[in-house]
Phi, psi and omega in degrees: 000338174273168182237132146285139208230177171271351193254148171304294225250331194242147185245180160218134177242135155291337199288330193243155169047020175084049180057030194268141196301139209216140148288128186306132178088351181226189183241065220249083188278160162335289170314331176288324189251033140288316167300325187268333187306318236259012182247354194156321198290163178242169209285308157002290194284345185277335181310326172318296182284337149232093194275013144275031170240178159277177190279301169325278193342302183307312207281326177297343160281306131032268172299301179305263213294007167269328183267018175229013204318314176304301196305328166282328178269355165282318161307308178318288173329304168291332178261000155323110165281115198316110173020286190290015178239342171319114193272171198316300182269018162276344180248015125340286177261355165285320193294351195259005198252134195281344205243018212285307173330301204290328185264343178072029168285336178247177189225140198315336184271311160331284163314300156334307165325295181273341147289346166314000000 
């Protein structure tokens, strides 16, 4: 039931996140820790927020998403909460963050918006 993958640490189950790339043993998708890379944290610094994974684990996951990139940032993309469900003052301060753009936290129009 799992798909094999090129990477040691990542899978695929249709059963968890719809077959979306996983960390193997957990339900850890790519994107979660893509997501913190992609704000700042370092693959170090990501264990904090998920200590059930290894050091290995990040960085293979990392890799996988350098060598998947469009298919991980579309899974971003698509899990992104819509503008208008944002609260006021969570986009206050996401907008003030230098890497907000890069994290995909803004949206093209958004960035634009704050350099004016």
């Amino acid at each position: 039931m799992f798909a094999e993958t090129s990477s040691r640490y990542v899978t695929r189950n249709p059963e968890i996140l719809g077959g979306e790339p996983i960390i193997t043993g957990t339900r850890t998708s790519i994107r979660a820790i893509v997501g913190l890379w992609r704000l700042g944290i370092m693959p170090e610094e990501i264990l904090n927020h998920l200590p059930h994974l290894t050091l290995a684990q990040v960085f293979d996951a990392l890799s996988f998403y350098l060598d998947h990139q469009a298919e991980i940032n579309d899974y971003i993309e698509r899990n992104q909460v819509p503008n208008e469900l944002v609260h006021p003052a969570v986009k206050a301060t996401r907008k003030d963050h230098p890497l907000a753009k890069f994290a995909g936290i803004l949206s093209d129009a958004e960035a634009t918006e704050i350099k004016q």
